[in-house]
MIMI-889987 format. One line per 2 residues: their letters; for each residue x, y, z of N, C-alpha, C, O. Coordinates in steps of 0.001 Angstrom, whole numbers, plus 500000, padded with zeros to 6 digits. Example, Ala and Ser with C-alpha at 12.3 -4.5 7.8 and 13.67 -1.06 7.14 Angstrom:
AS = 513190:494310:507800:512300:495500:507800:513200:496700:507800:514236:496681:508465; 512850:497750:507080:513670:498940:507140:512900:500030:507870:513409:501138:508039
! end
This chain:
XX = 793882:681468:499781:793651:680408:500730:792923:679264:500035:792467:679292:498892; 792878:678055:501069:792648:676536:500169:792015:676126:501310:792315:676208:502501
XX = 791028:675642:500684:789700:674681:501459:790294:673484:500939:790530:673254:499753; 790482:672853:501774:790763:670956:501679:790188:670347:502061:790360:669278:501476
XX = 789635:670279:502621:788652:668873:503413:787804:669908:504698:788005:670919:505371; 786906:668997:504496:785664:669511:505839:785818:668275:506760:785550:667295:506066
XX = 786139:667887:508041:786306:667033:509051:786676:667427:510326:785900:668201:510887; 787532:667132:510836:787644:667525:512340:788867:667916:512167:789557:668021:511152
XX = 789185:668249:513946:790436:668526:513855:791381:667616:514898:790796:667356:515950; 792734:667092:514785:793234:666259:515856:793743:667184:516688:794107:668278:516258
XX = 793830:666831:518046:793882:667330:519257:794847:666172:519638:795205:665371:518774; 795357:666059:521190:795866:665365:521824:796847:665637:522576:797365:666714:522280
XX = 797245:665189:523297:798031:665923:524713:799439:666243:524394:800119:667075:524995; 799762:665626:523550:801089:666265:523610:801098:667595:522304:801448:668745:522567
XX = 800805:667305:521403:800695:668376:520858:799688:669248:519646:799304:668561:518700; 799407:670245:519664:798294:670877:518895:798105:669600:517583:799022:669013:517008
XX = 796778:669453:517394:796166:668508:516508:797039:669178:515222:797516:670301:515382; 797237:668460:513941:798314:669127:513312:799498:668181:512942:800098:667654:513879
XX = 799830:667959:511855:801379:667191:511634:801884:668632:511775:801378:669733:511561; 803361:668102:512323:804377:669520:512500:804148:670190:511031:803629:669763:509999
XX = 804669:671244:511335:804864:671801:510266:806320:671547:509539:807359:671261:510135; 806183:671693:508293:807075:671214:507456:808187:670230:507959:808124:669001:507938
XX = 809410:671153:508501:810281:669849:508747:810030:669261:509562:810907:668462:509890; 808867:669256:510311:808693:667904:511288:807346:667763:511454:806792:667404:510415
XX = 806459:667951:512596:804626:667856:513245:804440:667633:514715:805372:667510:515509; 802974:667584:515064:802766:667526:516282:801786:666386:517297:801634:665289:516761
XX = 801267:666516:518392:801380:665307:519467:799795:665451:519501:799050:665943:518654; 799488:664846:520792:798143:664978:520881:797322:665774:520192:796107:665574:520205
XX = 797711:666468:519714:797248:667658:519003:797958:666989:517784:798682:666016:517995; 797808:667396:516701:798199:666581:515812:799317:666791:515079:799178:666552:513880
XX = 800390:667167:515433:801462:667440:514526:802254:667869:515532:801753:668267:516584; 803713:667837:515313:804669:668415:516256:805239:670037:515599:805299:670422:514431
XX = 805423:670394:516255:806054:672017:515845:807358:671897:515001:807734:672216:513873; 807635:671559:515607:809011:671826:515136:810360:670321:514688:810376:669367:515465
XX = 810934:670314:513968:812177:669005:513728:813609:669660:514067:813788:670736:514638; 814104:669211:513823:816088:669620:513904:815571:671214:513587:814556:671647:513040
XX = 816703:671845:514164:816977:673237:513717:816751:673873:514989:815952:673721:515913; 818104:674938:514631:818308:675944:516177:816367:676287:516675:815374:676302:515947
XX = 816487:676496:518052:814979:676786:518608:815133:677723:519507:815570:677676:520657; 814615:678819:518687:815043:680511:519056:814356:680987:520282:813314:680381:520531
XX = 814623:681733:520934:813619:682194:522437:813155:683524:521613:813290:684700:521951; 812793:683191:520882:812294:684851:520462:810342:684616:520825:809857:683553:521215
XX = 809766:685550:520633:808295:685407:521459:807866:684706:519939:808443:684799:518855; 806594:683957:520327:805778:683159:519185:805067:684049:518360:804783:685096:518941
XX = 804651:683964:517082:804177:684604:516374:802613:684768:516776:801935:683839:517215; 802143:686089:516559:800685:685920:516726:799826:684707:516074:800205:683964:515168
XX = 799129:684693:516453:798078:683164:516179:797495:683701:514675:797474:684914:514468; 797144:682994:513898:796743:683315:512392:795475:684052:512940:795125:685216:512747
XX = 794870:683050:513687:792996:683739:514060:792899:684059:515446:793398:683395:516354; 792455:684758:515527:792103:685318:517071:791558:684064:517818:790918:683045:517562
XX = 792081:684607:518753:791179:683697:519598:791849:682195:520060:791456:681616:521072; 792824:681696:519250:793600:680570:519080:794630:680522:520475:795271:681513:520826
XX = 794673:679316:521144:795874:679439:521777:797071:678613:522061:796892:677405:522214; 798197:679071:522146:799306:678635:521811:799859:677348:522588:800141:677395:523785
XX = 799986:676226:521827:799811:675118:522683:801517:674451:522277:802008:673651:523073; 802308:674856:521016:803599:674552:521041:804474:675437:520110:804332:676046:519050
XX = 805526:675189:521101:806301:676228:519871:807762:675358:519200:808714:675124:519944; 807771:675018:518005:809149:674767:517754:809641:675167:516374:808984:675689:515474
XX = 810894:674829:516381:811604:675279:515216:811210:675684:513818:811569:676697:513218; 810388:674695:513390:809282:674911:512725:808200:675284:512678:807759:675915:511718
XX = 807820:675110:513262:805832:675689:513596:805683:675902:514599:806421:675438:515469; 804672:676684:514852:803975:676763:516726:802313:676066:516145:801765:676145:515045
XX = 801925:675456:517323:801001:674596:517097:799803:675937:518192:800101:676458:519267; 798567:676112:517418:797428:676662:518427:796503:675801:518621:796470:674812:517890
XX = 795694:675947:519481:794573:675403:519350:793507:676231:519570:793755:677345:520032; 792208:675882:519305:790726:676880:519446:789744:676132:518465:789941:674977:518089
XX = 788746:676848:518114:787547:676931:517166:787591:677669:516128:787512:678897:516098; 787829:676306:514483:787534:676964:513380:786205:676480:513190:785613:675431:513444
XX = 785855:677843:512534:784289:677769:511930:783472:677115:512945:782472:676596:512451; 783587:676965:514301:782685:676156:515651:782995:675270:515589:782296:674476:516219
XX = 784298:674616:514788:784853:673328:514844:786049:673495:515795:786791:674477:515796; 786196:672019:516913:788005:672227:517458:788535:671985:516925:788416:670862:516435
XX = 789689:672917:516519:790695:672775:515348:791938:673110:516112:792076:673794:517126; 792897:672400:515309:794459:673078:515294:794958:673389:514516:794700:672921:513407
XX = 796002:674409:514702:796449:675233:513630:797598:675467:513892:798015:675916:514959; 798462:675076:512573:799663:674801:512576:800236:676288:511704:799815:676636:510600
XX = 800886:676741:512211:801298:677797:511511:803258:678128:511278:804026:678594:512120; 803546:677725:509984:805083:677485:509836:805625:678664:510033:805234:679797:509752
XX = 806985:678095:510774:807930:679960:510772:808615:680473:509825:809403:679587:509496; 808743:681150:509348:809717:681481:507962:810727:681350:508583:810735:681363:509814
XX = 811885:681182:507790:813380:681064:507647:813977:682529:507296:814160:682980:506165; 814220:683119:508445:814697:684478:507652:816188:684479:507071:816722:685496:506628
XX = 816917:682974:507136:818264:683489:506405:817878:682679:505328:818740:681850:505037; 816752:682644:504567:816113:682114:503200:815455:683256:502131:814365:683794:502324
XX = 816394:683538:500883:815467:684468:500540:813844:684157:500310:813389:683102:499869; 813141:685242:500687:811791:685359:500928:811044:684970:499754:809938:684483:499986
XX = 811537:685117:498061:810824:684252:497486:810865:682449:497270:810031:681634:496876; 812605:682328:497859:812540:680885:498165:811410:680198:498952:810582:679388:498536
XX = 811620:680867:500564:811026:680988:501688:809620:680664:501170:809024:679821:501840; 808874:681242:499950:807483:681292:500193:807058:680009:499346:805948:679477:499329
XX = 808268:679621:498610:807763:678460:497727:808041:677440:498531:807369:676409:498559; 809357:677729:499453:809398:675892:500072:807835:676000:500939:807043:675083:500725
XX = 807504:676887:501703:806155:677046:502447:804937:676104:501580:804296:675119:501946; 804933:676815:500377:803666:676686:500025:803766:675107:499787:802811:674366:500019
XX = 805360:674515:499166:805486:673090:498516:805045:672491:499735:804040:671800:499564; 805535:672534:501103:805517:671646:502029:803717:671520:502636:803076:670500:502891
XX = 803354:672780:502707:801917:672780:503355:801123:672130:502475:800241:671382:502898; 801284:672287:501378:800709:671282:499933:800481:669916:500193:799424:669288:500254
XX = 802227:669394:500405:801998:668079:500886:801755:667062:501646:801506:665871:501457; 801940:668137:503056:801127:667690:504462:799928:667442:503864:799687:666264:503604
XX = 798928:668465:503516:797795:668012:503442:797098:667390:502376:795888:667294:502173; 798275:666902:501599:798091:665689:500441:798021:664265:501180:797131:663415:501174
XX = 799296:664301:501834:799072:663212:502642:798382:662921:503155:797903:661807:502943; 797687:664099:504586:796570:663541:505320:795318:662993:504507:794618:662068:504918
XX = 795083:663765:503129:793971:663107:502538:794349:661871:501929:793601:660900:501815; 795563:661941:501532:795369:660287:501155:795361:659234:502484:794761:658160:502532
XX = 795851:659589:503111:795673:658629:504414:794499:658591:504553:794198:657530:505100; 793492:659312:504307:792192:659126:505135:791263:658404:503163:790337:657594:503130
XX = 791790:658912:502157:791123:657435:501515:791368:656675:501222:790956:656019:500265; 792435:656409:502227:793151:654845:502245:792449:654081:503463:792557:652858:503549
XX = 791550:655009:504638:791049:654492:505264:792310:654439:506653:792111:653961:507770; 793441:655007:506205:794384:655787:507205:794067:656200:508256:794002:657356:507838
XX = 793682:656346:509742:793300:657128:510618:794619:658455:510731:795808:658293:511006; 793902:659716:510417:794360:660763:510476:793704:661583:510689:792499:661348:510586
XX = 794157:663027:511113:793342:664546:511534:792656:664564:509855:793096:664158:508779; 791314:665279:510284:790822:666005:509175:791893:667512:508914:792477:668141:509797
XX = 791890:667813:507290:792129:668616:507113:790727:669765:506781:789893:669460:505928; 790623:671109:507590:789814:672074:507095:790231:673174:506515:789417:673960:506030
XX = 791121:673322:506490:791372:674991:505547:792945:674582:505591:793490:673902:506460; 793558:675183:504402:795252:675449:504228:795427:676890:503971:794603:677181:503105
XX = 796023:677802:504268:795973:679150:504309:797136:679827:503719:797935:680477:504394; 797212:679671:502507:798878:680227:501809:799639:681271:501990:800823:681471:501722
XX = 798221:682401:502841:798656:684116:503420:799387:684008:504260:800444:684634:504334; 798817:682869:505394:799572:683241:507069:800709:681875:506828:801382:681587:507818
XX = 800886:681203:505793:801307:679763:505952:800981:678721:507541:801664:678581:508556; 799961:678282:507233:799361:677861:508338:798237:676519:507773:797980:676647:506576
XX = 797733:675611:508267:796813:675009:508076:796225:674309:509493:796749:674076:510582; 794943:674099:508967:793850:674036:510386:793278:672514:510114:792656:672061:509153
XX = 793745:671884:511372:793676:670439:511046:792313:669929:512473:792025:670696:513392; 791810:668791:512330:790685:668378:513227:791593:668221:514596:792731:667764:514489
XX = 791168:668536:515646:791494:668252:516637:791039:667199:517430:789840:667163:517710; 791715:666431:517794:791519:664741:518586:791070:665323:519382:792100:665837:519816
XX = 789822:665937:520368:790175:665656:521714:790101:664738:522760:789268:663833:522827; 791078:665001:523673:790978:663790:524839:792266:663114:524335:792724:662336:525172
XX = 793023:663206:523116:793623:661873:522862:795234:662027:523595:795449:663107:524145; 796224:661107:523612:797243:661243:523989:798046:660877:523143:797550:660131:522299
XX = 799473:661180:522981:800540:660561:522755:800805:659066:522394:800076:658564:523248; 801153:658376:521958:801729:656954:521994:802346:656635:523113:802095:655834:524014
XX = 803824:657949:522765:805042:658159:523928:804632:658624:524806:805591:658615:525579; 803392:659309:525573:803045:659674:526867:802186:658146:527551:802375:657634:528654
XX = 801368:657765:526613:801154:656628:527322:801994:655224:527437:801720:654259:528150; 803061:655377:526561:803955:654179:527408:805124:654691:528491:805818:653920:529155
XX = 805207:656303:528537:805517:656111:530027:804798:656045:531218:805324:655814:532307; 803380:656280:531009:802334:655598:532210:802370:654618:532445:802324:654230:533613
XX = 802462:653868:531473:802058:651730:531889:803459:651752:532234:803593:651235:533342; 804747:652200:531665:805809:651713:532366:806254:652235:533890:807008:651641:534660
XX = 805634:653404:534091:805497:653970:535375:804826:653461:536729:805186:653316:537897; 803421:653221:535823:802643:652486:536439:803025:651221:537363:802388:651045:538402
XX = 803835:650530:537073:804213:649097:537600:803173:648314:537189:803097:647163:537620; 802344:648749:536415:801186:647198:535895:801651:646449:534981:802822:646742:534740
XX = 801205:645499:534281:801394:644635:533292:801592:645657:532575:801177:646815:532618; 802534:644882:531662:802831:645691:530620:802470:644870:528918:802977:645269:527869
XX = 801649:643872:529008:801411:643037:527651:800729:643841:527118:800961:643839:525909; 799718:644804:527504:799262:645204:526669:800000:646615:525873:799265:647484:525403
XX = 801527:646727:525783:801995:647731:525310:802957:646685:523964:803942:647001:523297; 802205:645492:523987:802785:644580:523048:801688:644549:521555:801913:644396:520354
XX = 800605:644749:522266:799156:645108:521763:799157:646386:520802:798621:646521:519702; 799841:647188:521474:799750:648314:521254:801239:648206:519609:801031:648617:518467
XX = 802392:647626:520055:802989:647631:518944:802356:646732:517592:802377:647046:516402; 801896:645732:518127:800987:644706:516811:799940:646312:516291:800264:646536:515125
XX = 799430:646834:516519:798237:647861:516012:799619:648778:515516:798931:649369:514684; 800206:649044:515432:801369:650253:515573:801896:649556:514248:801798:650293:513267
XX = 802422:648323:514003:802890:647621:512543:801662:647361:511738:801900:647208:510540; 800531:647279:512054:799367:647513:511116:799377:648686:510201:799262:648861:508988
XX = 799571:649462:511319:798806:651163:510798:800005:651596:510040:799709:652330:509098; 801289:651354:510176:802574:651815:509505:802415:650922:508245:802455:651550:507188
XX = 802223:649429:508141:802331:648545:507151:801091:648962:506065:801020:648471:504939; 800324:649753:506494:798986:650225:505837:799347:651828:504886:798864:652380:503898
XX = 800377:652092:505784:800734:653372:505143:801699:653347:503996:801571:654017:502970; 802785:652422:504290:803450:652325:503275:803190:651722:502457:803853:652116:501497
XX = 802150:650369:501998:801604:650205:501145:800835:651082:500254:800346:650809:499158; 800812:652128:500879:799984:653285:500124:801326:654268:499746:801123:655480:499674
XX = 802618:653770:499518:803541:654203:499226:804001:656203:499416:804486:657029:498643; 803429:656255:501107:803840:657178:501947:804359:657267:502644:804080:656731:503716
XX = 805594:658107:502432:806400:658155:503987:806646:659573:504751:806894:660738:504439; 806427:658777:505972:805924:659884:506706:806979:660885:506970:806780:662099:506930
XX = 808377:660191:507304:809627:661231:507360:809677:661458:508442:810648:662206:508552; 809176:661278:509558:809164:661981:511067:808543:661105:512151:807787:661577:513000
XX = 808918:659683:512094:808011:659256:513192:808901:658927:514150:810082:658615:514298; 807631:659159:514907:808466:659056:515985:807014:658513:517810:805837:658545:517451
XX = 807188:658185:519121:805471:657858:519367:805097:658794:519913:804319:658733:520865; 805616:659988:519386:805020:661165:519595:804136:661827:518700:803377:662754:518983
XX = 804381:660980:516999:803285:661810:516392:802459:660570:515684:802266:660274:514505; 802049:659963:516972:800849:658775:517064:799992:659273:517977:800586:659870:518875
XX = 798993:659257:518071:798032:659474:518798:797015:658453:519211:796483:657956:518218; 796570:657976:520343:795131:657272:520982:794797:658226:521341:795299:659233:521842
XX = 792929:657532:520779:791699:658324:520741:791388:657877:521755:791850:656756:521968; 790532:658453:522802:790099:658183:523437:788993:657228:523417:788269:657593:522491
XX = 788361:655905:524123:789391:655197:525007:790768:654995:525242:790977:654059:524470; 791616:655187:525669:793110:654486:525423:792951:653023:525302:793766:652422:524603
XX = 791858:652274:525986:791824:650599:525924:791703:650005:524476:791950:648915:523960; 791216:651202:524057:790110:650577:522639:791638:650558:521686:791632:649858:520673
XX = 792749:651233:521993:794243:651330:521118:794133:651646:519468:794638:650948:518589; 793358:652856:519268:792359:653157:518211:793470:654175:517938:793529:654888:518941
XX = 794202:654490:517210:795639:655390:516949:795244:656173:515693:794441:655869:514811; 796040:657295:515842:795862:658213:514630:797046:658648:514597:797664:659066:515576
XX = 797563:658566:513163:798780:659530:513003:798771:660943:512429:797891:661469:511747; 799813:661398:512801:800391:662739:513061:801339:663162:512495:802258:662434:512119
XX = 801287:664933:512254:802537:665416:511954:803345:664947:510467:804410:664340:510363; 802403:665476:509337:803114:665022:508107:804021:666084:507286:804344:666002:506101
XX = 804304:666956:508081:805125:667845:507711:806412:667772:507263:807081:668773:507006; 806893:666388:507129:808362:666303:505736:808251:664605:505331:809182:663815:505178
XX = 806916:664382:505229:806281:663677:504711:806544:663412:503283:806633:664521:502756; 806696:662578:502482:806846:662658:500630:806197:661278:500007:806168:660346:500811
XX = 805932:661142:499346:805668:659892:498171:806468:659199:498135:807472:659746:498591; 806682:658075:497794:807776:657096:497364:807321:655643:497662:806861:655147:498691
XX = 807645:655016:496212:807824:653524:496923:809206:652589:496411:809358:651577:495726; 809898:653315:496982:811396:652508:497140:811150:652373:498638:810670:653247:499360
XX = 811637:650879:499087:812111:650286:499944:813318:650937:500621:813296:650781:501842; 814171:651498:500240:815030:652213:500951:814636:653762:502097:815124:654273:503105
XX = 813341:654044:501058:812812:655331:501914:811837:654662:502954:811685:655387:503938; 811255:653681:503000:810302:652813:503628:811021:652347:504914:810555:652437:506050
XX = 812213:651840:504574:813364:651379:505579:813777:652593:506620:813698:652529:507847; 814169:653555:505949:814394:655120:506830:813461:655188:507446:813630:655179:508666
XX = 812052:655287:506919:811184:655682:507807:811174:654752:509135:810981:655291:510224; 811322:653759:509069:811599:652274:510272:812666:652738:510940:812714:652777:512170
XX = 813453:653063:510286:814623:653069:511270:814896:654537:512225:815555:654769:513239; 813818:655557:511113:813867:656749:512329:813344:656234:513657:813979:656360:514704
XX = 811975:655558:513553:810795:655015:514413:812070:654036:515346:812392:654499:516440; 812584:653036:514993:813396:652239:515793:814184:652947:516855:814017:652761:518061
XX = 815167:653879:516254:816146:655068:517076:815407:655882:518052:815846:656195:519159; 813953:656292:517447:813038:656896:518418:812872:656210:519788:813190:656623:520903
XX = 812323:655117:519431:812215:654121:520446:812936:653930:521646:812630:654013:522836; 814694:653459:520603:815308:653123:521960:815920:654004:522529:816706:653748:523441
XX = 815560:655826:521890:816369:656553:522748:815325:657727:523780:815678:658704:524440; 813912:657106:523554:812828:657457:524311:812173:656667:525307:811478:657105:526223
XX = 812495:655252:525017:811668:654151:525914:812688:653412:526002:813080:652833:524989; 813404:653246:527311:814155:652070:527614:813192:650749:528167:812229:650772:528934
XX = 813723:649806:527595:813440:648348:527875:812233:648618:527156:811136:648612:527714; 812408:648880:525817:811092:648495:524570:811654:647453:523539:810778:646978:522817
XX = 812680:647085:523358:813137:646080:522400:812054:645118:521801:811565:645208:520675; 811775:644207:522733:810249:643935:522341:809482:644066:522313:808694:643123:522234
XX = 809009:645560:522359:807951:646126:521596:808432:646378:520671:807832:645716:519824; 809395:647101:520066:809545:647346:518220:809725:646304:517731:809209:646195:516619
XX = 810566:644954:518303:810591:643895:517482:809013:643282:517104:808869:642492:516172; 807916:643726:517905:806612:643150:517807:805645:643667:516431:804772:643221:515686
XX = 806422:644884:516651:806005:645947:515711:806602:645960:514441:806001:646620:513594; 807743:645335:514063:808458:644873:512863:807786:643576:512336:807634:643406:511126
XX = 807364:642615:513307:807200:641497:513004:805769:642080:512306:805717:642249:511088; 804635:642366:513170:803593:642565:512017:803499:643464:511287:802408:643899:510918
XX = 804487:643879:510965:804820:644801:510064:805161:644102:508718:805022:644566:507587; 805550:643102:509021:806134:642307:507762:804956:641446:507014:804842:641023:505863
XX = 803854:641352:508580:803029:640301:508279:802072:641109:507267:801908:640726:506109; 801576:642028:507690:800716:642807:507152:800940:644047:505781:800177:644237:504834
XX = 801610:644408:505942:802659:645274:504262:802616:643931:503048:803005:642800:503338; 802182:644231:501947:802445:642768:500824:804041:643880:499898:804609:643823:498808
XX = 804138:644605:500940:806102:644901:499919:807153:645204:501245:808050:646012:501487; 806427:643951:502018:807122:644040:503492:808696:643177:502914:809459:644088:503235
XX = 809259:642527:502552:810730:641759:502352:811581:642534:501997:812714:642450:502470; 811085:643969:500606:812464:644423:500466:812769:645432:501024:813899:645916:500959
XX = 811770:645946:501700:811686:646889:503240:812218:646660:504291:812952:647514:504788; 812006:645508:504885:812941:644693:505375:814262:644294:505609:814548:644184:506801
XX = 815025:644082:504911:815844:644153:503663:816740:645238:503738:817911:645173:504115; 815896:646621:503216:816684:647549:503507:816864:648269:504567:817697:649162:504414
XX = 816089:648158:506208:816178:648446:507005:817139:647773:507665:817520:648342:508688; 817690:646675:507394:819158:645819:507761:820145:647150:507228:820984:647807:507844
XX = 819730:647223:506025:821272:647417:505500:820809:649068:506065:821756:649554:505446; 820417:649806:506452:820329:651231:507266:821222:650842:508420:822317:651316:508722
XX = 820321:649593:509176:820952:649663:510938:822454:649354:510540:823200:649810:511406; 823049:648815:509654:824565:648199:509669:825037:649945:509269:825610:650512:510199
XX = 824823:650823:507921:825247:651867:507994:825175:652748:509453:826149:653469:509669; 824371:652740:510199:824061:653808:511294:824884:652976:511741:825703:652986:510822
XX = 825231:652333:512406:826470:651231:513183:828069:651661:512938:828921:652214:513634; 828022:651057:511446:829370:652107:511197:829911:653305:511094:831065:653732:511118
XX = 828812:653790:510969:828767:655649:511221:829117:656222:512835:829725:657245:513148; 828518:655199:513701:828441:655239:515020:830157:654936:515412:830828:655729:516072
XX = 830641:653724:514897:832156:653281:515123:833153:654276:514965:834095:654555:515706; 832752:654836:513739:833560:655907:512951:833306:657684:513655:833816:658734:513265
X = 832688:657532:514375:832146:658695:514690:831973:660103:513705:831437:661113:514161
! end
């Protein structure tokens, strides 16, 4: 087992504090469970630590939550692949949990808002991340304000802070691989629009503009196939996105030439 960082753990309503595990992460809680891949009804795996309780289950990970070491923590614990042989199985494990919590630390000395990482656990493949509590979703709170019938400018607010925190990340030439405004999080206040990201579980390095662009264009597709009538909010969120990134043009750039491929892919079925 691997001690990584001493901090908290993210929490938040939608899912156990925690980036998913590997191929994807989770919500209020910090990481999503699970990404693409069949999602078995078979019962959840016991919790790594007693006492933990089971707050998501997906394809990839089940997300717990409880108290590490008297800290609120979440704990992300990956599922093996049983049609993977088992010494494959244990290396993609160990590569991916590695780099979740490479990432979260570089996000956080980049000054990144992210979950603390406290322990990575190579036995149970699992790692125990700070838990937000109180916090929510991105995507749970813009279906309140849009529910709500109130003004909605301040979910314009919310995308200007949203192209900050992304334009901050990829300058630190990380991509997250999985976004989506489910593995964003507000801290509580929600007014204060104080966000933490989530879920770095197929997360990687890179600074090509083409992987920078993917990452945009997952986030874009997220958008319009989770929030109708957001157009201008992601366009708000591109714009200071451009303003704020200094390798915002050929990112840019290549997120054109993504949406024209996904277009013709779409024609062509």
């Amino acid at each position: 087992m691997a001690a990584v960082e001493a901090g908290g753990v993210y929490s938040g309503t939608a899912r156990a504090a925690g980036p998913s595990m590997d191929e994807p992460e989770a919500g209020p809680v910090v990481d999503k469970a699970g990404a693409a891949g069949p999602v078995m009804n078979e019962a959840p795996p016991p919790p790594p630590l007693p006492g933990l309780q089971l707050v998501q289950q997906g394809a990839e990970a089940c997300v717990y939550r409880g108290l590490f070491l008297g800290r609120a923590a979440v704990a992300k614990l990956r599922i093996p692949k049983r049609y993977r042989h088992p010494a494959l199985e244990e290396r993609l494990s160990r590569r991916r949990m590695a780099q979740e919590a490479r990432s979260l630390l570089r996000c956080r000395r980049a000054g990144i808002p992210a979950p603390v990482v406290y322990f990575v656990d190579y036995v149970t493949n699992s790692i125990y991340l700070e838990d937000i509590i109180g916090s929510v979703t991105v995507q749970d709170h813009i279906y309140s304000v849009q529910q709500s019938g109130n003004d909605s400018s301040s979910l314009l607010i919310l995308a200007e802070k949203m192209g900050e925190l992304l334009a901050r990340m990829h300058d630190e030439d990380l991509i997250h691989g999985d976004l989506t405004t489910s593995n964003v999080l507000l801290r509580p206040p929600k007014e204060k629009l104080d966000l933490v990201l989530i879920d770095f579980g197929l997360s990687f390095i890179s600074g090509l503009p083409e992987d920078k662009g993917v990452d945009l264009y997952v986030l874009e597709k997220a958008f319009l196939s989770t929030h109708p009538d957001t157009e201008a909010m992601f366009k708000t969120l591109l714009k200071t996105y451009a303003a704020t990134s200094k390798k915002s043009g050929p990112v840019i750039k290549k997120l054109d030439e993504v949406r024209l491929r996904g277009r013709k892919r779409s024609m062509i079925g």
